[in-house]
C-alpha positions in Angstrom: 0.0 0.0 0.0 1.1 3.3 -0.7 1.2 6.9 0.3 2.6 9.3 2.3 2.0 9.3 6.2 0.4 12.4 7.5 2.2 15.2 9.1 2.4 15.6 12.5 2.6 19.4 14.0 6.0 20.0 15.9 5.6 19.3 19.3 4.4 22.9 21.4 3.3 24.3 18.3 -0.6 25.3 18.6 -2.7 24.0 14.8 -3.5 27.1 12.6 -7.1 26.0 13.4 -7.7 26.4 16.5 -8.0 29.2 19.0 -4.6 30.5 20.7 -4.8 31.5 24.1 -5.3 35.4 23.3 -7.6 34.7 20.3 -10.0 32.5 22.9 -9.8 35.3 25.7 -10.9 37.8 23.3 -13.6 35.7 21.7 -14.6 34.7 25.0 -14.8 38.4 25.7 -16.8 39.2 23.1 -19.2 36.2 24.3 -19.2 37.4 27.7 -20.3 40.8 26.5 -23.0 39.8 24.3 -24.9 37.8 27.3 -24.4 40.6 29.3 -26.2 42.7 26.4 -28.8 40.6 25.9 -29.6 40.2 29.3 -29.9 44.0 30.0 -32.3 44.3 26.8 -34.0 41.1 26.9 -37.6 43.0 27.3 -37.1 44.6 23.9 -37.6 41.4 22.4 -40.9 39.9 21.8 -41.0 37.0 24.5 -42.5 33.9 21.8 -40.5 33.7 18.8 -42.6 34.5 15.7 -41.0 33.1 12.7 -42.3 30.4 11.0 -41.7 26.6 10.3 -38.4 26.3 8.6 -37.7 30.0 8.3 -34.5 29.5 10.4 -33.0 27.0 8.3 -33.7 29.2 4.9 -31.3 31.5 6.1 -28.4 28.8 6.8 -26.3 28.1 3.8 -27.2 24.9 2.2 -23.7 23.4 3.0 -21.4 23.6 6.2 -18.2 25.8 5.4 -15.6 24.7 4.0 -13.3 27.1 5.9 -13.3 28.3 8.6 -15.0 31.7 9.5 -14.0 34.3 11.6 -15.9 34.9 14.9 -17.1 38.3 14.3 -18.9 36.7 11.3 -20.3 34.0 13.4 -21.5 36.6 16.6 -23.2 38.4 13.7 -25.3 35.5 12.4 -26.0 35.0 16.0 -28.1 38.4 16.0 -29.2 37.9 12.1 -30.6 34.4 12.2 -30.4 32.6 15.9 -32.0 35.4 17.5 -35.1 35.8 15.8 -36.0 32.1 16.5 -35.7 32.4 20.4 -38.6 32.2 22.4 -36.9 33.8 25.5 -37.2 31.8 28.5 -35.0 34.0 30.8 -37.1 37.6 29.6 -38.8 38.6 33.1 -42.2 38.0 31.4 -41.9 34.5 30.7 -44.9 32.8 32.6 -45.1 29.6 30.5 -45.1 25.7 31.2 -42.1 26.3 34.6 -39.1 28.0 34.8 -35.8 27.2 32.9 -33.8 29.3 35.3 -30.2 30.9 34.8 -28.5 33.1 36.4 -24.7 34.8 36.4 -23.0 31.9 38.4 -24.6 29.3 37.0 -23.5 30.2 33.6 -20.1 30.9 34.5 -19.5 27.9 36.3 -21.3 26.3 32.5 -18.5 28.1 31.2 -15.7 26.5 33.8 -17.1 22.7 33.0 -17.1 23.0 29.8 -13.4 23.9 29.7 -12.2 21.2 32.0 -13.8 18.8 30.0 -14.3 16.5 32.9 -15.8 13.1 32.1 -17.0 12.0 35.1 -17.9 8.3 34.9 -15.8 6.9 37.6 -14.3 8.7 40.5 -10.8 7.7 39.5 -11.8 9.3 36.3 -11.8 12.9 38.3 -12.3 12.7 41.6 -13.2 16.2 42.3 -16.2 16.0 40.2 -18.1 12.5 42.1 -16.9 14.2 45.3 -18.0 17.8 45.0 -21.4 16.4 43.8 -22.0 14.4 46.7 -21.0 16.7 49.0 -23.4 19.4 47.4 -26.1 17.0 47.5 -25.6 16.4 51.4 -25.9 20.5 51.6 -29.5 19.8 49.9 -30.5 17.5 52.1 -30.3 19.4 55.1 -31.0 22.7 53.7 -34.2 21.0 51.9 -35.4 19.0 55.3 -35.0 15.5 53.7 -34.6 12.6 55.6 -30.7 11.9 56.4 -31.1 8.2 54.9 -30.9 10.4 51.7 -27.2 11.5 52.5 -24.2 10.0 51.3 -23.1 9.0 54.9 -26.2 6.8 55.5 -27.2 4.0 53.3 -28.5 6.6 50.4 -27.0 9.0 49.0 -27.6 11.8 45.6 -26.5 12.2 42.1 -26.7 14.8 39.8 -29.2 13.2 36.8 -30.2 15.8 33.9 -33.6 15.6 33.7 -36.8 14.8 36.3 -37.8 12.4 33.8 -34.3 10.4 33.4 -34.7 10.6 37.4 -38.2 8.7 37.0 -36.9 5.9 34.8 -34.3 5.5 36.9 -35.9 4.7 40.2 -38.7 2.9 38.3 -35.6 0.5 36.9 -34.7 0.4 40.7 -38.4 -0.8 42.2 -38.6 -3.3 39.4 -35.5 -4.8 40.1 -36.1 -4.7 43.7 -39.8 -6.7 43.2 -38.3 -9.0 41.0 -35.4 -9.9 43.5 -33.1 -8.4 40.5 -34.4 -11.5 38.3 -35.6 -9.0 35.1 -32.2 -7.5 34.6 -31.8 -11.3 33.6 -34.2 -12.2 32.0 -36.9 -9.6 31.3 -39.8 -8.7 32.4 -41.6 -11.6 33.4 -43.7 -10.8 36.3 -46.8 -8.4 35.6 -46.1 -5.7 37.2 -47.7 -2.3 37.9 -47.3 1.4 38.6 -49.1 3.7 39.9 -49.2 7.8 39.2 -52.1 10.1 39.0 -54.0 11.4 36.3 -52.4 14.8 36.9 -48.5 12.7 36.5 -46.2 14.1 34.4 -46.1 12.5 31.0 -42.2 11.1 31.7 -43.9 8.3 33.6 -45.9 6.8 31.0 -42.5 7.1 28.9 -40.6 5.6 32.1 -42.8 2.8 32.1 -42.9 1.7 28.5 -38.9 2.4 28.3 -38.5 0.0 31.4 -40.8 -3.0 29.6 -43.7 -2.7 32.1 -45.8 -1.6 29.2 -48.3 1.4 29.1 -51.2 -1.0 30.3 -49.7 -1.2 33.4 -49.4 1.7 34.5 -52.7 3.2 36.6 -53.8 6.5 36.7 -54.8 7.5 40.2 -58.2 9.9 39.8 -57.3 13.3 41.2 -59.8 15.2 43.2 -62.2 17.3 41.0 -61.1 20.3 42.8 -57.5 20.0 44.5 -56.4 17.8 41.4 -54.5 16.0 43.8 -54.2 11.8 43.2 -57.0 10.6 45.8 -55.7 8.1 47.9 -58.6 6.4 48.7 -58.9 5.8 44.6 -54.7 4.9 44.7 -55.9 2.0 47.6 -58.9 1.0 45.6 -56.3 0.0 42.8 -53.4 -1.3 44.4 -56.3 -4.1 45.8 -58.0 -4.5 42.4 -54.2 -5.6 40.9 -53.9 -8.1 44.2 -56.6 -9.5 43.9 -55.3 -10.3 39.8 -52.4 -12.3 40.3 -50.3 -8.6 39.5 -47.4 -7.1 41.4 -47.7 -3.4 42.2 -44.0 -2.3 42.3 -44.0 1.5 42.0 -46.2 5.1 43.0 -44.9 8.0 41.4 -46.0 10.9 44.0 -45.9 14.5 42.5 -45.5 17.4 44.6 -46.5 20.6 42.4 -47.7 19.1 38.7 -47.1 20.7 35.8 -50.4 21.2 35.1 -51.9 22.7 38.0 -49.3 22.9 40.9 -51.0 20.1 42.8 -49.6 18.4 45.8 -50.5 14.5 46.2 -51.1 13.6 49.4 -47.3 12.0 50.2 -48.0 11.2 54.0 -51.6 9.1 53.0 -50.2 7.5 49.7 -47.0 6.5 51.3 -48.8 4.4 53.7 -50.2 2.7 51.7 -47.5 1.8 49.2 -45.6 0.7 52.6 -48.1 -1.7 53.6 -47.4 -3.5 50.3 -43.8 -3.0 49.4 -44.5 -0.3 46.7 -41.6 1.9 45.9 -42.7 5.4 46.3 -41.4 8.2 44.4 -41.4 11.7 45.1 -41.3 14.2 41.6 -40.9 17.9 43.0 -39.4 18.9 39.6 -40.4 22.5 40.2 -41.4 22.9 43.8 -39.3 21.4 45.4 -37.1 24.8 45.2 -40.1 26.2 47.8 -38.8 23.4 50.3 -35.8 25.5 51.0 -37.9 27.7 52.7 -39.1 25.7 56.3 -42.6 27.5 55.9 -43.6 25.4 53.0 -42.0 22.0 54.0 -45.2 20.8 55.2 -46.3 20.4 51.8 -44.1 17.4 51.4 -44.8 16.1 54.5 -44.5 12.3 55.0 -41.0 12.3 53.3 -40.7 9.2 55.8 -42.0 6.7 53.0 -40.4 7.8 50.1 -37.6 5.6 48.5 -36.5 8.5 45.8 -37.3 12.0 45.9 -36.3 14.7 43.0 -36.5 17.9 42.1 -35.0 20.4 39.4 -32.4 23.4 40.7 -32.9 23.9 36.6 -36.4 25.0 37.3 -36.2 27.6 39.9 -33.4 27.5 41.9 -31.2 29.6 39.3 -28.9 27.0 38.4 -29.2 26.5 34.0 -30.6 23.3 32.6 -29.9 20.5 32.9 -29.5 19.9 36.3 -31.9 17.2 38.7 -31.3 16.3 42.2 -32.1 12.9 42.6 -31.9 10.5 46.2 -32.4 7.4 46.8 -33.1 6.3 50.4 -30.9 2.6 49.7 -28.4 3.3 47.1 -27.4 -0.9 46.8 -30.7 -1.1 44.9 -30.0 1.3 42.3 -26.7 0.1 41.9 -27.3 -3.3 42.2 -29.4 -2.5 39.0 -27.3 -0.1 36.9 -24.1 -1.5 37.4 -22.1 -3.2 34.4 -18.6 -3.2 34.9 -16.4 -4.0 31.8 -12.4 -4.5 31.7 -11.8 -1.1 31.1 -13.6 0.5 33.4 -12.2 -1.7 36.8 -9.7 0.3 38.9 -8.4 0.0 42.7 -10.0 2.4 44.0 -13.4 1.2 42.7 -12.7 -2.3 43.0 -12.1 -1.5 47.0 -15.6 -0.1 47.3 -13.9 3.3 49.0 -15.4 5.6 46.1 -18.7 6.2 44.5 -19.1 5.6 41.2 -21.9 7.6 39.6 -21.6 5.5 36.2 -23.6 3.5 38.3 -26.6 5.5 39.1 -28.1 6.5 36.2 -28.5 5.3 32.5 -25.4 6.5 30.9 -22.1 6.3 31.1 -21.0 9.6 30.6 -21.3 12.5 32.7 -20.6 16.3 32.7 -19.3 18.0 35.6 -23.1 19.9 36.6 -21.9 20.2 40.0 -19.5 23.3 39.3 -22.1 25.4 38.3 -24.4 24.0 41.5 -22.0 24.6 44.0 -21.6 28.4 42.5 -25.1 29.4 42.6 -25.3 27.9 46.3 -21.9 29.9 46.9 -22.9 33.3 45.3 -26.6 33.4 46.9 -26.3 31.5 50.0 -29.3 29.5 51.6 -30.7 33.0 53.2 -30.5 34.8 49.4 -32.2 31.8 47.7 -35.0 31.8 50.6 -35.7 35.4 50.2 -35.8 35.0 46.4 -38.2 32.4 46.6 -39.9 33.9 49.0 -40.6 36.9 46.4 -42.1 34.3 43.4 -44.7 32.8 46.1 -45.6 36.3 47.1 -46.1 38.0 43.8 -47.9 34.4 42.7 -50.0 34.8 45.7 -50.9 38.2 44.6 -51.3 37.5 41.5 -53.9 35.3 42.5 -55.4 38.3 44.9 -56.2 39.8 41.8 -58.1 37.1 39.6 -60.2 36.4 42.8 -61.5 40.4 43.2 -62.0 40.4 39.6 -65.4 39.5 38.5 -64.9 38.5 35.5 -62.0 36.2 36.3 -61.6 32.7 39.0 -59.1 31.0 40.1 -59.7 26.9 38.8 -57.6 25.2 41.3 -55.6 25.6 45.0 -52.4 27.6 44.1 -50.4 27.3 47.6 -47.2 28.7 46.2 -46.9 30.3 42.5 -48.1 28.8 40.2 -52.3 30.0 39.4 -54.8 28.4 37.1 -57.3 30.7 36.5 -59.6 31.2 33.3 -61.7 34.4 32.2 -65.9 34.4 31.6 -68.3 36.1 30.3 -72.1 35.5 30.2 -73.0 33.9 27.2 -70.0 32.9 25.9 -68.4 29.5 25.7 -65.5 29.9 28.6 -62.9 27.0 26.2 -63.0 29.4 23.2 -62.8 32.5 24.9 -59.7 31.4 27.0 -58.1 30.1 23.4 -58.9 33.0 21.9 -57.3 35.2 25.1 -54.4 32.9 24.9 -53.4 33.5 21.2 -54.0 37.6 22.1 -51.6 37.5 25.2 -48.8 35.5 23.6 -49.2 37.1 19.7 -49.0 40.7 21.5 -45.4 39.1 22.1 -45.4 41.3 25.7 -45.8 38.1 28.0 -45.8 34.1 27.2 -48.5 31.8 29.0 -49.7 28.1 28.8 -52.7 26.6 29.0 -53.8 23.3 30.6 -57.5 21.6 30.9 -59.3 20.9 34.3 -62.4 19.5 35.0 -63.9 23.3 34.3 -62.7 23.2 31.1 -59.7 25.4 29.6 -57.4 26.7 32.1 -54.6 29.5 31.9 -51.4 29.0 33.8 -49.3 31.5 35.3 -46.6 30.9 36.9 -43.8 33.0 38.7 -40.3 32.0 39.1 -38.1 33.5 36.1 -34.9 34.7 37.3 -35.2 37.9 37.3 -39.2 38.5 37.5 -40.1 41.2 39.5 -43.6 42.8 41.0 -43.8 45.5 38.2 -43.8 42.6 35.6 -46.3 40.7 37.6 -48.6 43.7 37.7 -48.4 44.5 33.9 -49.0 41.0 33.2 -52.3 41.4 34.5 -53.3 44.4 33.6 -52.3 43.3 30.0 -54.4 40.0 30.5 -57.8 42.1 32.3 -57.2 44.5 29.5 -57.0 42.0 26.5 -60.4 39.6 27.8 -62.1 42.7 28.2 -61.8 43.6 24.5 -62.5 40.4 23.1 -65.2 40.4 20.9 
């Protein structure tokens, strides 16, 4: 075979192509700067993106370059064809689906993993990054008021996970392994086994269960009260005897404490009871609210913490920290691990073969893993617990006022219990059919481009949502949203 071997730069001597150290500082400058800018102005912008399908991609070239460009060029595409497709989820009046918080810190310690470029799959594989994320994870614990089986020094212990839902199918994998004594890692799912969540769940269950071979049948949607919308225990006991009495094997009970939908709380202390009396693994979603739980006044919405065997929650929802970042515990880590653990050649080392480190490979589906606990532990260093209290402590007051208003307006109600701040409320008028007025409100508020809301349905019919936990959301935004909204149904026609 012949041909000439490739060349090979002289050793010390940077490639033409990529970035020296000056050229990244000043690029990185320039990046730094343009956040900054767009942060300071992000009200000028209309909150929902208004282009249309595929008008993003008609202004990108047909072909990737085959240069390189300069970075000016590419920071000026940024405002020419990225821009104008961004629905802006940090703008002040973004009230929309939850919060995808960011904030100074967390960005810049983004900006730090990304240039260490940790791949954290093993502790011997950096062990700054497995032990700086379980030692941030202990500081939840006790600044959250979860049990201490959930810290890393009892028989639990946290992991960093990206998503709520990944968190789900992770401790669903867990209970099913645990009812099967560990048999369908081996040979499949077998056994018939249920789960159990409530009508109001989150629809990463149903995706958690068909992922983990249970099957969408079999999983059992708990009916939520007409008014609370919380799961109705009573209804969750009904079923668990109903799959008994079958010859099925109720394994899991996915509790949620604040749904998407409506902000409900499921009754933790009366479901986990029940799921105890009959081995159930119970599972605790507080993707959003459990941010509120860092305040002690609202802990006793997730009271009977004593019966769950995973709890979650999202600091990538409102606790300032970017996405993607989930908390996730386990109460008896050996289960999870007993389930997620596959240890090829490669991957054996002393330390890990001496059972002195933890190995977050381990405790989730992949791998791989980022570093997410740098940027973490710098929004909990910047703010402090008393500076994250007294923010959150704002959002549940405006939301509570917020919901002040709907309730002395006559023309407006409130649809559901909003105990921190998140309010479903819809607008009426006599005569007219409430579902297409609210649409038609809707596609007013969020075309004016001045606010962004979502919509959900309750037994009522079509709900609004609004919800108050962006960043940087203050009382005069809260205020104009509502006068925008009073103003806008009343001049429907």
């Amino acid at each position: 075979m012949t041909g000439s071997r490739p060349r090979v730069p002289d050793a010390g001597v940077i490639p033409a192509a990529h970035l020296s150290p000056a050229e990244f500082v000043e690029n990185g400058r320039a990046v730094l700067d343009w956040l900054a800018r767009y942060w300071s102005h992000i009200e000028d912008y209309p909150v929902l993106s208004g282009v249309r399908p595929g008008e993003i991609r008609a202004r990108l070239p047909a072909a990737a370059p085959e240069t390189g460009e300069s970075f000016d060029e590419v920071m000026r595409d940024l405002d020419r064809i990225v821009v104008p497709g961004l629905t802006h989820w940090q703008s002040p009046n973004f009230f929309a689906f939850f919060p995808s918080n960011s904030s100074g810190p967390s960005v810049l310690g983004e900006l730090l993993a990304a240039g260490l470029g940790v791949q954290g799959m093993l502790w011997a594989t950096s062990p700054a990054c497995t032990e700086l994320e379980t030692h941030v994870l202990d500081w939840l614990v006790d600044l959250m008021g979860l049990p201490a089986d959930f810290r890393s020094d009892g028989p639990g212990g946290g992991v960093i996970q990206d998503t709520a839902s990944s968190a789900t199918l992770t401790a669903l994998l867990a209970a099913r392994e645990r009812a099967t004594g560990f048999e369908s890692n081996r040979v499949g799912v077998r056994a018939p086994l249920v789960a159990y969540g409530s009508e109001e769940s989150h629809s990463s269950l149903l995706k958690a269960v068909r992922i983990a071979g249970l099957g969408g049948d079999n999983l059992r949607s708990i009916p939520a009260d007409p008014v609370t919308r919380a799961a109705r225990p009573e209804a969750f006991a009904a079923l668990v005897r109903e799959d008994l009495a079958a010859g099925r094997i109720p394994c899991f009970a996915a509790v949620t404490l604040g749904t998407t939908s409506t902000g409900a709380f499921d009754p933790l202390e009366e479901m986990g009871g029940i799921a105890r009396q009959h081995g159930v693994w119970v599972h605790v979603d507080a993707a959003m609210s459990g941010t509120a739980f860092l305040c002690p006044e609202f802990r006793h919405l997730q009271a009977g913490l004593e019966f769950a065997d995973s709890y979650c929650f999202n600091p990538h929802k409102w606790m300032f920290t970017n996405f993607d970042c989930d908390a996730f515990w386990v109460r008896d880590r050996r289960a999870l691990i007993e389930t997620l653990s596959v240890t090829p050649e490669y991957l054996r080392n002393r330390a890990s073969e001496a059972g002195e480190v933890l190995d977050y490979r381990d405790w989730h589906i992949p791998l791989g893993r980022r570093f997410r606990a740098l940027k973490l532990w710098l929004v909990l260093r910047h703010y402090g617990a008393a500076g994250l209290r007294d923010l959150i402590r704002e959002h549940v007051a405006l939301g509570q006022e917020f919901r002040e208003w709907v309730e002395a307006a006559d023309d407006f109600e409130v649809l559901t219990p909003a105990p921190l701040n998140h309010v479903t409320f819809r607008y009426r008028r006599p005569g007219a059919a409430p579902d297409d007025l609210n649409r038609r409100l809707l596609d007013a508020l969020n075309e004016s481009g001045r606010l962004y809301l979502t919509h959900t349905r309750v037994p009522a019919g079509v709900a609004l949502r609004m919800v108050v936990a962006q960043t940087h959301t203050t009382r005069v935004h809260v205020r104009q949203a509502w006068d925008l909204i009073a103003r806008t149904a009343r001049g429907l026609s």
